[in-house]
N, C-alpha and C positions, 0 to 999 in steps of 0.2 A: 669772425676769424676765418681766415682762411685753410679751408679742407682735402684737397685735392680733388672734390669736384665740383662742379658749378649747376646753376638751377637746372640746365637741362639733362643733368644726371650723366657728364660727362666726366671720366676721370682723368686726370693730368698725371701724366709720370712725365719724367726724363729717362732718355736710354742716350746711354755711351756707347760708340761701337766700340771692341777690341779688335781681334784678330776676324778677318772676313776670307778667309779662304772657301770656302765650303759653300757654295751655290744653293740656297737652301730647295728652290724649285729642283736639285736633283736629288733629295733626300725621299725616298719612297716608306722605309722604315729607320727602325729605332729600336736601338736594344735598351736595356736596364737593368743593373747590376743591381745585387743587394744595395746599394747607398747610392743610387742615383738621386733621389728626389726627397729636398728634408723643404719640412716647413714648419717657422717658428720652433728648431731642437729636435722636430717629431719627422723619424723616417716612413716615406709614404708610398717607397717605391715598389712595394707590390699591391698598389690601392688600385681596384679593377677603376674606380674612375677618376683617378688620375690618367690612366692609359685614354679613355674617350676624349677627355680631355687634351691630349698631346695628338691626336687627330683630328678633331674638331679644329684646332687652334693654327698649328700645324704645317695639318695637309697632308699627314704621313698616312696608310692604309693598314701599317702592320706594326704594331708593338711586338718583340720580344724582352723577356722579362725574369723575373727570378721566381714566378709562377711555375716558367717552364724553363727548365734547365734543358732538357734535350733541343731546346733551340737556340743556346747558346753559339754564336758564331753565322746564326742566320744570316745577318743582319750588316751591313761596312760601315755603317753608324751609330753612334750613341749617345744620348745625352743625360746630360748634370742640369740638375736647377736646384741654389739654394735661395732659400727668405729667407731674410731675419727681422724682427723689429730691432732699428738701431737708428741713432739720429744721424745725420751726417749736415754737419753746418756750411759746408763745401759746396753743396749742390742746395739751391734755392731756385723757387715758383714764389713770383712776385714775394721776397720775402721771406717767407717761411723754409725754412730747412726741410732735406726730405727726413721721414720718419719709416723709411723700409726700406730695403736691398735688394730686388732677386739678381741672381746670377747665374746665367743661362749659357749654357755653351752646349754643342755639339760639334761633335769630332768623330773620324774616322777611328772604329774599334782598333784598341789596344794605341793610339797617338793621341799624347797631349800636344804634337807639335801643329797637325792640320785640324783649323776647328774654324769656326764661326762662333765667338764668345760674346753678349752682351750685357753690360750693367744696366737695370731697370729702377730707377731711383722713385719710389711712392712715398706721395704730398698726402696719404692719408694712411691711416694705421686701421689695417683689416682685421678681424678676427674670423671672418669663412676661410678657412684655408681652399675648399674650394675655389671661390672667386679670386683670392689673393693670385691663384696661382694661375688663373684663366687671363688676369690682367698682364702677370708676369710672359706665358708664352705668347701671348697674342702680340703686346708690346714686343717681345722679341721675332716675332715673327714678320711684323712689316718689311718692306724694303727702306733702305734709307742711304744721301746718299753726303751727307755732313757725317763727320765726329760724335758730335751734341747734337741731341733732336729732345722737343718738347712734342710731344706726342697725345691728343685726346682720343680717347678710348670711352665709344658711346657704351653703358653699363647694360644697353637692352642687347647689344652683341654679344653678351658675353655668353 
């Protein structure tokens, strides 16, 4: 059966674009609100390595966050990401429905109107929320330059 990865320990997602205003090469930081970051129900947005992880992945040098209030406003950026485990029979990898959602946007502080938003459809069902989440920014961080991208994500990148 098929898992969302294959023998050489690569991962398969789909990513949708949505809206693409937002040049992500000029994004240097990143704010985060109390509820920026859920995974699987669980809010993780003041998880110090969630934030490595949103640099690592990225590219960005400076998290602001709900750690530090006094740097609220730093920052012309912000971003959202949610997981969920859910099937979606719409979107299929040879076959198989995907079995996860992230959804990732970044937008300029206080506009849902200028953002860079994309749907990350995962062909396996994670339990590290760590990695789940390393797959979700990474996939969303590539360049891409279709609607619909199947995308492999080598597991030793992450």
């Amino acid at each position: 059966m098929f898992h969302g990865a294959d023998s050489d320990q690569q991962i398969v997602v789909a990513v949708s674009l949505g809206a693409s205003k937002i040049p992500l090469s000029e994004v240097k930081c990143l704010s985060l609100n109390d509820n920026s970051i859920h995974i699987f129900g669980v809010n993780y947005s003041d998880d110090n390595h969630i934030d490595g992880l949103i640099k690592k992945h990225v590219g960005v040098t400076e998290i602001f966050g709900p750690r530090a209030p006094e740097s609220a406003g730093k920052c012309e950026y912000a971003i959202n990401v949610i997981i969920l485990h859910t099937t979606i029979y719409s979107v299929r990898y040879l076959g198989y429905p995907a079995v996860g959602l992230a959804s990732v946007q970044i937008c300029e502080t206080g506009s849902n109107l200028n953002c860079t938003y994309r749907n990350i459809y995962l062909f396996k069902r994670f339990s590290d929320k760590y990695f789940v989440f390393s797959v979700a920014v990474m996939a969303f961080s590539r360049p891409y330059s279709s609607k619909w991208n199947i995308v492999q994500i080598i597991e030793s990148d992450l």
